[in-house]
C-alpha positions in Angstrom: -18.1 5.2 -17.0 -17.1 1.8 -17.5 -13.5 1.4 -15.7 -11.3 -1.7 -15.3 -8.9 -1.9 -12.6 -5.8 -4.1 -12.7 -3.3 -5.3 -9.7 -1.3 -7.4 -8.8 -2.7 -7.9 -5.4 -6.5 -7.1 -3.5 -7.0 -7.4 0.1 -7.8 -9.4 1.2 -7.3 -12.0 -1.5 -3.6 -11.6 -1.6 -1.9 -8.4 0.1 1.9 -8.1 0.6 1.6 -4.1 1.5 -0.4 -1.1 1.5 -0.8 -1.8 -2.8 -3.6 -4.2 -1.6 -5.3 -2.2 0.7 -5.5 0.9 -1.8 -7.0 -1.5 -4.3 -9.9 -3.2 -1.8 -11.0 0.2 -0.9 -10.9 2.5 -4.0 -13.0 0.2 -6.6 -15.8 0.1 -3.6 -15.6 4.2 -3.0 -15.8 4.2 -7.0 -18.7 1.9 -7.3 -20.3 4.1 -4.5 -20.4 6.9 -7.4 -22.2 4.4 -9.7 -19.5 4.0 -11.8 -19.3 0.3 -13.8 -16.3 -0.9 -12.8 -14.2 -4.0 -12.8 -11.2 -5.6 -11.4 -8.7 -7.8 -12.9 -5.9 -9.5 -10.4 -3.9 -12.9 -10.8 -5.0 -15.9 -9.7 -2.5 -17.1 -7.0 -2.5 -20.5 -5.5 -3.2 -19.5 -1.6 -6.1 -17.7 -2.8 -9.0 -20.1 -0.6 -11.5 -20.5 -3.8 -14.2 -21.7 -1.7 -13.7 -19.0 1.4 -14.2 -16.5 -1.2 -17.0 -18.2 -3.7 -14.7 -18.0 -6.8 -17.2 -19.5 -10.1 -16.2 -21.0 -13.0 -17.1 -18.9 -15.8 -17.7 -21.2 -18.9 -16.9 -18.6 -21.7 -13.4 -17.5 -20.2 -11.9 -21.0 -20.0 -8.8 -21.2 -22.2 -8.1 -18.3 -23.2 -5.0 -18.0 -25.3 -2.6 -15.9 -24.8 0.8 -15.3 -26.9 4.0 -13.3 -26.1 7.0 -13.6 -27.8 5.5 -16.5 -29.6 5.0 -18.9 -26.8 1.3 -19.2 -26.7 -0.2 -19.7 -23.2 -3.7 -21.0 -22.1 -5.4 -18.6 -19.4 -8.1 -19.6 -17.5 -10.5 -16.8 -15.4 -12.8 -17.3 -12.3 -15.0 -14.3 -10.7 -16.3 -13.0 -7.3 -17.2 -10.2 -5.8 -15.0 -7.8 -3.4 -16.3 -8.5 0.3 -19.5 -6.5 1.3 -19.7 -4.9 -2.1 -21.0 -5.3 -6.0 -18.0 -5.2 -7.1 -17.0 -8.0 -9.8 -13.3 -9.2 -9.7 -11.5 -11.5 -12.2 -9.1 -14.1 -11.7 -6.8 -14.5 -14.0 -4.4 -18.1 -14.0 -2.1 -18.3 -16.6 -0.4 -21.5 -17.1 1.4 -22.4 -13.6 3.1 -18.8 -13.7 1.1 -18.0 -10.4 0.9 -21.5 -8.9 3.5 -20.2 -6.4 3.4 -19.7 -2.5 4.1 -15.8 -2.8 3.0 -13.1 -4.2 6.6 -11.7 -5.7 8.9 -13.5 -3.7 9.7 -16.9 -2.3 8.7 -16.5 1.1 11.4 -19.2 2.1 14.4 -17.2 0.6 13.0 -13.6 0.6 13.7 -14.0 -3.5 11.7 -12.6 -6.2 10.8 -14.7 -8.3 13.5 -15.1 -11.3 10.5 -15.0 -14.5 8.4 -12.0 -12.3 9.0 -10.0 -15.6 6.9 -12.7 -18.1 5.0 -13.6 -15.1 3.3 -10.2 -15.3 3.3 -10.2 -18.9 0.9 -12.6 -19.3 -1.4 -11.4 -16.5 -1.3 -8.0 -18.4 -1.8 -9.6 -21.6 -4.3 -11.9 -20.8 -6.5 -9.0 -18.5 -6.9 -7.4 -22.5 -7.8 -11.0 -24.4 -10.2 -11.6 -21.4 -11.9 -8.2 -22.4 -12.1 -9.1 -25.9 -13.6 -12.5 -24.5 -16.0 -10.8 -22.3 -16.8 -8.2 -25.0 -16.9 -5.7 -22.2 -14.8 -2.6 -23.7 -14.1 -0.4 -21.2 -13.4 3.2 -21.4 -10.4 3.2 -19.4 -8.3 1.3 -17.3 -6.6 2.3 -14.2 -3.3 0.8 -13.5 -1.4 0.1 -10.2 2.5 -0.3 -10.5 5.1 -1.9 -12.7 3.0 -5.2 -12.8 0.6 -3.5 -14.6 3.1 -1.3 -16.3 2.9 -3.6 -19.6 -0.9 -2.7 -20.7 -0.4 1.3 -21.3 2.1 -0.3 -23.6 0.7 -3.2 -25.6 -2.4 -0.5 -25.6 -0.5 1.6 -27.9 1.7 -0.7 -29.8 0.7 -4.1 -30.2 -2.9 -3.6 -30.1 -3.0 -0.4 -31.8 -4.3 -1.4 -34.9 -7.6 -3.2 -33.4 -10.8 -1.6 -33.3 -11.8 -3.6 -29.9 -9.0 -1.3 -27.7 -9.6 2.2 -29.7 -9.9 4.8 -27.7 -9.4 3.4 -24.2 -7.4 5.3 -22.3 -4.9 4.6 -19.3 -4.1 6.1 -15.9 -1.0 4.9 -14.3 -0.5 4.7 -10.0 2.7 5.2 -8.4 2.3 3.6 -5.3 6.4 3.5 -4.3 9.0 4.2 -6.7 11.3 1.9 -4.5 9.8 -1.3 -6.6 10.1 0.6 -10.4 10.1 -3.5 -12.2 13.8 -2.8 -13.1 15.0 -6.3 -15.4 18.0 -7.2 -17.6 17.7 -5.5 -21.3 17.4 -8.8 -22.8 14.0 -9.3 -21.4 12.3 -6.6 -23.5 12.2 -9.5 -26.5 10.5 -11.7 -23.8 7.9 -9.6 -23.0 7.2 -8.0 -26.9 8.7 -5.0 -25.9 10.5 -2.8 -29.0 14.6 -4.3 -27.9 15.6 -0.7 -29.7 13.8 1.5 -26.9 16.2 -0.2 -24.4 18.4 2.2 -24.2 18.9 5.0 -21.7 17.2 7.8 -23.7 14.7 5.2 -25.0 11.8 5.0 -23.4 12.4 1.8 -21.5 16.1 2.1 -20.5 16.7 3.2 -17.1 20.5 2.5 -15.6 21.3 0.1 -17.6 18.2 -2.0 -17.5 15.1 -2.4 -18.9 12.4 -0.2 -16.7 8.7 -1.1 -16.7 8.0 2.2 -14.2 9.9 4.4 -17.2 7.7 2.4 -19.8 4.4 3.2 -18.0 5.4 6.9 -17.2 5.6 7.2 -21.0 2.5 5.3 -22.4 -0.2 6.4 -20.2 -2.6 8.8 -20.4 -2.1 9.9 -16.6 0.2 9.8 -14.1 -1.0 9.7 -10.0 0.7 8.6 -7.2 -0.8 8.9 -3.4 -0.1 12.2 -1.8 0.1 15.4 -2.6 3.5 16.2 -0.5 5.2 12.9 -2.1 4.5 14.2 -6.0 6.3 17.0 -4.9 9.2 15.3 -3.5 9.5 13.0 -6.3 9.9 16.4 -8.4 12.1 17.8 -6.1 14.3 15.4 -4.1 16.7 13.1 -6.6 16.9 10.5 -3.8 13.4 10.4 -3.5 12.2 9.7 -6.8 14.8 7.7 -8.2 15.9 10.2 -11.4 11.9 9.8 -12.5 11.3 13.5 -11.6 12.3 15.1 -14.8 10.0 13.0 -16.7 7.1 13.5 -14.4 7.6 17.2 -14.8 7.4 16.9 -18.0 4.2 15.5 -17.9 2.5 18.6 -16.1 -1.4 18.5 -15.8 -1.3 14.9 -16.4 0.7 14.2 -13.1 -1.0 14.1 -9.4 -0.7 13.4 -6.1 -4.2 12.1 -4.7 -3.8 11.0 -0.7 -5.0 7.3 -0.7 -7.8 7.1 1.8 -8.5 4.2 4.5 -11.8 1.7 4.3 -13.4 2.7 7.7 -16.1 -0.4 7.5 -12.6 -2.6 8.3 -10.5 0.3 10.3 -12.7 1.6 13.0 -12.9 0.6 16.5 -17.0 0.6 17.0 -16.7 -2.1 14.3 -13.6 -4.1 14.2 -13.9 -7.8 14.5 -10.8 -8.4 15.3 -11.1 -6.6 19.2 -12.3 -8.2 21.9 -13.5 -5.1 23.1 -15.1 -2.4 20.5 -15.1 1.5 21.4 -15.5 4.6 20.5 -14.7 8.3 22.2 -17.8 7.9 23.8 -16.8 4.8 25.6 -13.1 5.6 25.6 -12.6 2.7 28.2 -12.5 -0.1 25.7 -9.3 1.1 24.2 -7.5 0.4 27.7 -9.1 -2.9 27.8 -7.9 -4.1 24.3 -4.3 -2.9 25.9 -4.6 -5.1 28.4 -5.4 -7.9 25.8 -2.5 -7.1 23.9 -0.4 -6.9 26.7 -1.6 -10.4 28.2 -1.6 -11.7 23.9 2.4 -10.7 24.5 3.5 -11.8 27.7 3.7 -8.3 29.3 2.8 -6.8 32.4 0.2 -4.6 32.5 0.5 -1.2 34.5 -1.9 1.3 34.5 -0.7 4.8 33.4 2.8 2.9 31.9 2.4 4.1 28.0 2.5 1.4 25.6 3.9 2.1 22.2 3.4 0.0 19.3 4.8 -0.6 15.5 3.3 -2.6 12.7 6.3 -2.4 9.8 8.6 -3.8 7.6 11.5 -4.4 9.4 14.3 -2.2 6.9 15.5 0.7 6.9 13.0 2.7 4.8 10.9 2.1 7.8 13.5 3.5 9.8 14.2 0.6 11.9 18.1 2.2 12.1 16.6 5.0 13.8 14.7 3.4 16.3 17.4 1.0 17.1 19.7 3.7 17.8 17.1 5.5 20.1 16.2 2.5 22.2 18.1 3.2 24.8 16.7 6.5 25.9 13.3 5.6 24.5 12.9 2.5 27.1 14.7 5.2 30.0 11.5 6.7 29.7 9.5 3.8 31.5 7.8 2.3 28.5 6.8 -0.6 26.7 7.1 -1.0 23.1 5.3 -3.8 20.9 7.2 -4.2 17.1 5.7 -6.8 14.7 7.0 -7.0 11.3 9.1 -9.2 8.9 12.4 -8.0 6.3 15.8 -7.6 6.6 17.3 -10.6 8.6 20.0 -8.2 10.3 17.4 -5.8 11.8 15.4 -8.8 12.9 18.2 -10.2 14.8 19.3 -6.9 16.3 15.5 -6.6 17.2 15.7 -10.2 19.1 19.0 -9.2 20.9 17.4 -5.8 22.2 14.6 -8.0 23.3 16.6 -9.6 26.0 18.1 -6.5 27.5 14.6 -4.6 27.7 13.3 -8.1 28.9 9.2 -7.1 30.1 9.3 -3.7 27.9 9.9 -4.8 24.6 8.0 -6.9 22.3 9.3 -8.5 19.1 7.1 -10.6 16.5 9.2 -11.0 13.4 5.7 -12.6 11.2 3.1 -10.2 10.3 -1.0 -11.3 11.8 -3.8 -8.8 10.7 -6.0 -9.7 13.5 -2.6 -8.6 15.8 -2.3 -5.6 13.2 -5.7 -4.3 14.5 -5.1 -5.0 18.4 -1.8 -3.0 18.0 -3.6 -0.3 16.6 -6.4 -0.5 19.5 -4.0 -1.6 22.3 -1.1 0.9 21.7 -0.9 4.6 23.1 1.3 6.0 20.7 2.2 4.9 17.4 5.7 5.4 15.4 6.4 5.7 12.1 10.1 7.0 11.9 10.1 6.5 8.1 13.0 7.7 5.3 10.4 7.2 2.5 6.9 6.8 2.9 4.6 7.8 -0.1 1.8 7.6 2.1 1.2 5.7 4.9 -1.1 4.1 6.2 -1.1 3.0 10.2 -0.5 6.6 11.0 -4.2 7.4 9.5 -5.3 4.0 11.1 -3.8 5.2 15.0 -6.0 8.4 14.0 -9.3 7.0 14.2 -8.2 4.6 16.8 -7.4 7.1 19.2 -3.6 6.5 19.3 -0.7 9.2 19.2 1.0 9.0 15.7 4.7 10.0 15.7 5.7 10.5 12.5 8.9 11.2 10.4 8.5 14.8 8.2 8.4 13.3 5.0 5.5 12.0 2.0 2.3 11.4 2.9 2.9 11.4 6.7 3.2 15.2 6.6 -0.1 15.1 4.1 -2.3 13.1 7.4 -0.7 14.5 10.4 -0.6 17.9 12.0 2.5 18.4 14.9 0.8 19.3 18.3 1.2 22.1 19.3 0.8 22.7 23.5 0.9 26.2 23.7 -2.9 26.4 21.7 -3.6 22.7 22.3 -3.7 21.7 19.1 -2.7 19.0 16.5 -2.9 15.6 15.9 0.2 13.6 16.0 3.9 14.3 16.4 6.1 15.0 14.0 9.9 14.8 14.2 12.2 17.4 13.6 14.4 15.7 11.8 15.7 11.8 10.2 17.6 10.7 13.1 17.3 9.5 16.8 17.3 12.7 18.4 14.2 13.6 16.7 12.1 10.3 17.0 13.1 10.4 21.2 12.5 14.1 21.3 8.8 13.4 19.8 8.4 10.4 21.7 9.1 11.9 25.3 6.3 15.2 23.5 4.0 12.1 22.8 4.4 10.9 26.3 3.7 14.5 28.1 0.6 14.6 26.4 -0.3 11.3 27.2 0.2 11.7 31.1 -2.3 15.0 30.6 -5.4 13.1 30.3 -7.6 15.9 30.6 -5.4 17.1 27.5 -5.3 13.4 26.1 -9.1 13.7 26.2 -9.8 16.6 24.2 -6.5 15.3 21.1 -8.5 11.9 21.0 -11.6 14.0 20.2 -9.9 15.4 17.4 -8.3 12.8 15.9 -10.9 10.2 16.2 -13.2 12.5 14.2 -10.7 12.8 11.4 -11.7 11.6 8.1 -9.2 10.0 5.8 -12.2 7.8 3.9 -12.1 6.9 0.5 -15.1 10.0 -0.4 -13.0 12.5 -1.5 -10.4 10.6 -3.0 -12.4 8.8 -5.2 -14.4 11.9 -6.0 -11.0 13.2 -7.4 -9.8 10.1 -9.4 -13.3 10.3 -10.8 -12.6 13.7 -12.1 -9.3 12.5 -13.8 -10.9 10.1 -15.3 -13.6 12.4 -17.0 -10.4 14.6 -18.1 -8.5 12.1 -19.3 -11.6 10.6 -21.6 -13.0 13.7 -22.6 -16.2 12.7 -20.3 
């Protein structure tokens, strides 16, 4: 099949969340099944041309593209994803991604006021670049409300053009927290019909004009990434944002499909970014990246002292409420704790302040490193994840294969990838809270920390979870499928 796959950001070109990791990994799985595909991003202004061997290509130089009359030139350069065969396009359209960030202005924490026509041209000019390349795909895989404009122009503006008949579109929800919600008066802006914004139309959502609600209705198929959060979305109001009746609606053509993790960057024998690789074999290397960590953060190193670590946004879908309230009896039980993240300014600073009164226990790095990402993961003994929300997840499948106690919230995807131990048969592979609140994330902490002093018990989990596999295989395998159902393959 011949698949193009647009985002707005590909690790590790340009990653603000786990959006890019998804799309670095699944285009390489996909490739595996010798499928022909593609991928289309934007060309943003930190991406290091020369780091990455970005080429001119002569035939996709000025491109026009028109919306709403205003006719813009676009301008495309190609690679290849890291350690793979898989092409990817960069798409510059005027100076509309000549920015520092991706969506927001890292100085201010503000999107970006023209995101909306931003992504408008991307989208548009990802279809005249196909045209260009005369490379007709037979479908084209979309990833949130950046990309939510193609399953639209697919089936209105360039309906009538024989270059786009018969392509059809799949649509991911990756978190329904960022739906592309924008004043009505923008629908003229981005050739969207101005009559459809309206609350029963199909792009009127509270008021607004909803590029999430647009998408939901255009495309062929629906997915978002794991099983347990489809359901919730269906199920729980608060949880998928009033989308759920429409999703029902679309039956069949709506699935949950757990993303899966690249193991040639997220595994311990291999990582680059340890000074000391392991493996349950040679178990001993994860207590020596510890004590890297440890020395990398100015604390003391103790053997047997559990070390605990978070890699997160610092707000409260994260649940950075909840494990501010269970500090306290969290650090009575003779821990350390590593946080690094960046978000909401108020957590930060209440973050800092707790940082002095847990002075030697508690680590705070308000900035996000992916080299300290991965000694975190290595370095820590337990993991937590008290999420609200979390469609999937990802650190808690990373901890798995790095040998290090998840404890999870009971929500999404987290419930999908981790299984509550259980010390009567010995069994299980994280710990899962009982409930949203303190009680629950110190209650599963101090569970955590019992089986960690057991290191005969330890032992044998680490087994376990190490050997889980969360790779991209099966996943794939399945969006493959869809695919073939969707095109009539």
């Amino acid at each position: 099949m011949k698949i193009l796959y647009l985002a707005s950001e590909v690790t590790p070109f340009a990653r603000a969340g786990g959006l890019g990791d998804v799309t670095g990994a699944l285009p390489k799985s996909l490739k595996d099944l010798n499928q022909e595909i593609r991928i289309m991003m934007p060309k943003y202004k930190f991406i290091n041309e020369r780091k990455y061997v970005l080429r001119e290509v002569i035939r996709l130089r000025n491109i026009p593209v028109t919306i709403n009359g205003r006719t813009e030139l676009a301008n495309v350069k190609s690679a290849f994803l890291p350690e793979s065969k898989v092409q990817i396009y960069f798409i510059e359209v005027a100076d509309f991604f000549n920015k520092p960030g991706i969506y927001h202005d890292p100085h201010t924490n503000e999107p970006y006021e023209d995101n909306a026509i931003r992504y408008a041209f991307f989208a548009k000019a990802a279809m005249e670049t196909l045209k260009t390349l005369s490379w007709q795909p037979d479908l084209i895989h979309c990833n949130d409300w950046q990309t939510a404009y193609v399953p639209v122009y697919l089936k209105t503006l360039y309906q009538g053009e024989e270059f786009f008949k018969g392509i059809k579109t799949v649509y991911t929800l990756h978190n329904l927290t960022n739906q592309g919600a924008f004043d009505k008066s923008v629908a003229k802006q981005i050739d969207f019909d101005e009559n459809e914004v309206k609350e029963d139309g199909m792009f009127g959502k509270d008021g607004q004009l909803n590029l999430t609600k647009a998408a939901i209705y255009f495309s062929d198929f629906i997915t978002t990434v794991s099983e347990n959060y489809a359901d919730e979305i269906i199920e729980r109001d608060e949880i998928g944002y009033g989308f759920g009746k429409l999703l029902e609606e679309k039956g069949e053509f709506f699935e949950g499909i757990l993303n899966g993790v690249d193991y040639t960057v997220w595994t311990p024998e291999k990582d680059k970014a340890l000074p000391t690789k392991y493996s349950f074999e040679e178990i001993e290397g994860k207590e020596e990246n510890k004590k890297a960590l440890l020395l990398r953060l100015g604390l003391e190193y103790r053997e047997g002292r559990p070390l605990l670590g978070m890699i997160s946004k610092l707000t409260k879908q994260k649940g950075l409420h909840i494990l501010i309230e269970a500090l306290p009896e969290i650090m009575k039980m003779d821990v350390q704790l590593c946080i690094m993240g960046e978000g909401d300014p108020e957590i930060a600073n209440t973050l800092m302040e707790a940082q002095k009164t847990y002075a030697g226990q508690l680590s705070i790095n308000v900035t996000y490193d992916d080299k300290i990402a991965h000694l975190i993961e290595a370095g820590a003994d337990i993991y937590l994840m008290p999420s609200t929300y979390e469609p999937c997840g990802l650190n808690q499948i990373f901890s798995l294969r790095y040998g290090t106690l998840p404890v999870v919230s009971p929500i999404g995807g987290l419930l999908d990838t981790v299984e509550d131990y259980d010390p009567t048969i010995e069994d299980g592979t994280g710990f899962v809270m009982e409930k949203l609140d303190a009680a629950s994330l110190v209650e599963a902490t101090r569970r955590a920390i019992d089986l960690y002093n057991d290191k005969e018990k330890l032992r044998a989990v680490q087994k376990q979870i190490m050997a889980e596999d969360f790779s991209w295989d099966i996943s794939a395998q399945r969006y493959l499928d869809i695919y073939k159902r969707v095109t009539g393959e």
